[in-house]
TIRO-636744 format. One line per field, with one value per residue (C-alpha): residue number from 0; residue in three letters; x, y, z. Coordinates in steps of 0.001 Angstrom, whole numbers, plus 500000, padded with zeros to 6 digits. Example, Ala and Ser with C-alpha at 12.3 -4.5 7.8 and 13.67 -1.06 7.14 Angstrom:
k: (0	1);
r: (Ala	Ser);
u: (512300	513670);
v: (495500	498940);
w: (507800	507140);
END
This chain:
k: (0	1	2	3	4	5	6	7	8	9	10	11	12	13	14	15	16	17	18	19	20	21	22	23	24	25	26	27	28	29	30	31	32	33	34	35	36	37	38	39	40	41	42	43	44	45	46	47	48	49	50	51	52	53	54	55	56	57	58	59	60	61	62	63	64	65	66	67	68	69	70	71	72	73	74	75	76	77	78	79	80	81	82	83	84	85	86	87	88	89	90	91	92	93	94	95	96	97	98);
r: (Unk	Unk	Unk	Unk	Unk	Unk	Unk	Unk	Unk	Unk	Unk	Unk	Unk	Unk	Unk	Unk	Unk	Unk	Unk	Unk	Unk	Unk	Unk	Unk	Unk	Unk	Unk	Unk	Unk	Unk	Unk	Unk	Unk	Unk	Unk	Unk	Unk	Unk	Unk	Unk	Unk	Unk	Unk	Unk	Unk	Unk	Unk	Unk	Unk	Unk	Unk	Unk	Unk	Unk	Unk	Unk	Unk	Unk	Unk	Unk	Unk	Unk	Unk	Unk	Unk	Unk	Unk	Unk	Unk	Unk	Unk	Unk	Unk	Unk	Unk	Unk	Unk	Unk	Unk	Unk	Unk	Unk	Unk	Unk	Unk	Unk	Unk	Unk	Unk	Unk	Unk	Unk	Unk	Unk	Unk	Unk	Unk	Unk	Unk);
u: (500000	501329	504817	506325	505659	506917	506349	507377	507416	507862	509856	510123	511059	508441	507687	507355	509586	511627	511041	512718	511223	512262	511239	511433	510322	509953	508258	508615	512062	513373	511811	513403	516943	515849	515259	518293	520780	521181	519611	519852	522096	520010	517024	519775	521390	517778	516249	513432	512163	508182	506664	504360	502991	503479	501776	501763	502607	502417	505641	509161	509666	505778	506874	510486	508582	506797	509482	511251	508093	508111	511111	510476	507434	507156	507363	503614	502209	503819	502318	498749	499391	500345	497323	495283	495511	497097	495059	496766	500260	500430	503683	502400	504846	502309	500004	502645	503815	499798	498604);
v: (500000	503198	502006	500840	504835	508415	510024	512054	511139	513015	510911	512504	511510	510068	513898	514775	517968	517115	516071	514842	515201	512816	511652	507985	505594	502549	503358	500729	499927	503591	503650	499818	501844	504634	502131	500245	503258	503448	506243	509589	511123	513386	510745	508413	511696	512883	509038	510214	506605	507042	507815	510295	511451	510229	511429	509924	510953	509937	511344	511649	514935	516079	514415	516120	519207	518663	517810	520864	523045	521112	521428	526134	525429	526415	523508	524344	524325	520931	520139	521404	519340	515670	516062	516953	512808	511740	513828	512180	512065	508280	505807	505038	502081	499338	500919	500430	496418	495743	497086);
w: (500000	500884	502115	498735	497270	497857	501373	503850	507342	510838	513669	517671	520770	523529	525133	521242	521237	518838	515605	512200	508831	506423	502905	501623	498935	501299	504710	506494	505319	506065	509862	510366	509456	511977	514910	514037	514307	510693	509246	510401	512696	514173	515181	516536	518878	519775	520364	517656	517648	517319	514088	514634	510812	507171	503682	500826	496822	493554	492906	494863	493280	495378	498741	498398	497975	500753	502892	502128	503056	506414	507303	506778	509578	513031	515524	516417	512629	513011	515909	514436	511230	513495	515680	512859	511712	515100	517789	520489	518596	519523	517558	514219	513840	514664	511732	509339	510690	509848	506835);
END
């Protein structure tokens, strides 16, 4: 379904205050890497371990778009945009393992 095509994806830490945008052709592949200390830097430093957000595209040129206009926001637009599809900002990792 959605994890074999272009998103963008938003990682934090358990108090969410932190958070790592990221974009990806393979969801579930690309938060594996994150949990296993190889992706990012930054979510291994900051223990951004919860998935908290992801949108889909049609195309990798949309979600890197997209990305990049995250990345300009305010932590609270990003905050507004999670809880607007995650009201209680809960780990989306178990959503991804089952669909």
């Amino acid at each position: 379904m959605l994890f074999k095509q272009p998103c963008i994806y938003i990682m934090s830490n358990q108090y969410r205050t932190t958070f790592y945008i990221g974009v990806t052709s393979d969801l579930r592949t690309r938060v594996w890497q994150h949990l296993n200390n190889e992706g990012s830097a930054f979510v291994k430093k900051y223990r951004l371990f919860d998935l908290v957000y992801y949108e889909g595209f049609e195309r990798i040129t949309d979600a890197i778009d997209r990305e990049k206009q995250l990345k300009n926001w305010h932590h609270e637009w990003k905050v507004n945009l999670i809880k607007s599809v995650n009201p209680t900002m809960m780990d989306l990792k178990e959503n991804i393992e089952t669909e």
